[in-house]
N, C-alpha and C positions, 0 to 999 in steps of 0.2 A: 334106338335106345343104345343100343353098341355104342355107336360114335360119339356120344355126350359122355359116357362114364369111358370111353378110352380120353377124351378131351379130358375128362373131371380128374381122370387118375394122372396124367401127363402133367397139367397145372399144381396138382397136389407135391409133385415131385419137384415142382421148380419151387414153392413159394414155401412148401415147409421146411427145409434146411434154413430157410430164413428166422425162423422160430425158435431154431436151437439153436444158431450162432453161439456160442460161449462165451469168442474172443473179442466180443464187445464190451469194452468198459466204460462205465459211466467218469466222466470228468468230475474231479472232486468241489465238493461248494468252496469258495475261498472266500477270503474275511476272519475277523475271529466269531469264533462261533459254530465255521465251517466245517468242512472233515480236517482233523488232526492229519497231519500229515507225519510227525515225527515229535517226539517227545525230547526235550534239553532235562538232562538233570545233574544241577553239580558243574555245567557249563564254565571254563573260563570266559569270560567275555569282557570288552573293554567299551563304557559304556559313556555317552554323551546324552546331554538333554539342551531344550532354550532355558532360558531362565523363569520363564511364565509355567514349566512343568508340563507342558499341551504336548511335547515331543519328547519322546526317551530313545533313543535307538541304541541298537551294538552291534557289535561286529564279535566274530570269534573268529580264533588263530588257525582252526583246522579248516575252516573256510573263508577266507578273509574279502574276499570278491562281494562275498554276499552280504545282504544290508538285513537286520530284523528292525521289528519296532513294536514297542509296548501296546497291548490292544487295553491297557488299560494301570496309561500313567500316570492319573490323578493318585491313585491309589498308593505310588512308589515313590512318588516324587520327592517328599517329605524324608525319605530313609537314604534314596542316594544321593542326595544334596549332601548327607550329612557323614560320607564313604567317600574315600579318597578315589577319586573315579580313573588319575592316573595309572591307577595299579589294576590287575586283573580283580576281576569281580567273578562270585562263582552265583551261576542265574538255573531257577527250575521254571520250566512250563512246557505248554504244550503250544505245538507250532502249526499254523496255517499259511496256506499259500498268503500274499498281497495278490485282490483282485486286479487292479493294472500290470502285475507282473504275468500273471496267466494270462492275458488280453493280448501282451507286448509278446509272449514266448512264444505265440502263437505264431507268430511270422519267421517263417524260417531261414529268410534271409540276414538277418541279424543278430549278435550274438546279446540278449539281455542278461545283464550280471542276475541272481536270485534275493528276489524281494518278500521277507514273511513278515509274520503280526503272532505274536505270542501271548498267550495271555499267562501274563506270569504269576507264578504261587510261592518264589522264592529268590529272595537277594540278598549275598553275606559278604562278606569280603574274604579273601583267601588267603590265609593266617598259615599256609602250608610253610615251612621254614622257618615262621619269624620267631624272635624272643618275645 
């Protein structure tokens, strides 16, 4: 009986620190919808669509590498058709990874620029300076 509860205490010791790990983090869900990753508010952004309104993207200046896109640009399309889109735009929502881009960053030998999906609650034009 010794030698099964010295085995049972020696196995305890190897498999329970597995249980507390801490430094394990769950990878966030991406899509809209998913974990927020970061919230835009009041965002400059410089904003492009097609003409069918199915695609809205933008870019912003303090990250310009990086691509977002509308998680829901039926809803928008109508308002910045009718916004000078040459000029900065100031954009609110909240931000999720792009699933293909978590897919692609995953490989560490290549550098993938950052791809999100926002689902946006606000778009003005940015009236800062003008008469």
């Amino acid at each position: 009986m010794g030698i099964k509860l010295h085995r049972l205490l020696a196995m305890s010791l190897i498999i329970l620190p597995l249980f507390f790990n801490s430094e394990c983090k769950k990878q966030p869900r991406c899509g809209c919808g998913g974990d927020v990753i970061f919230t835009l508010t009041d965002a400059q952004v410089l904003v492009q669509y097609n003409e069918s309104g199915t695609n809205i993207m933008f870019s912003n200046p303090i990250n310009p590498m990086a691509t977002y896109y509308f998680c829901n640009p039926s809803k928008w399309i109508d308002t910045i058709k009718k916004m000078n889109t040459k000029e900065y735009l100031l954009l609110s929502g909240e931000v999720y990874y792009e699933c293909k881009y978590m897919y692609m960053s995953g490989n560490y030998y290549t550098y993938t620029p950052p791809v999100y999906q926002v689902i946006v609650t606000s778009v003005r034009e940015d009236n800062y300076g003008k008469k």
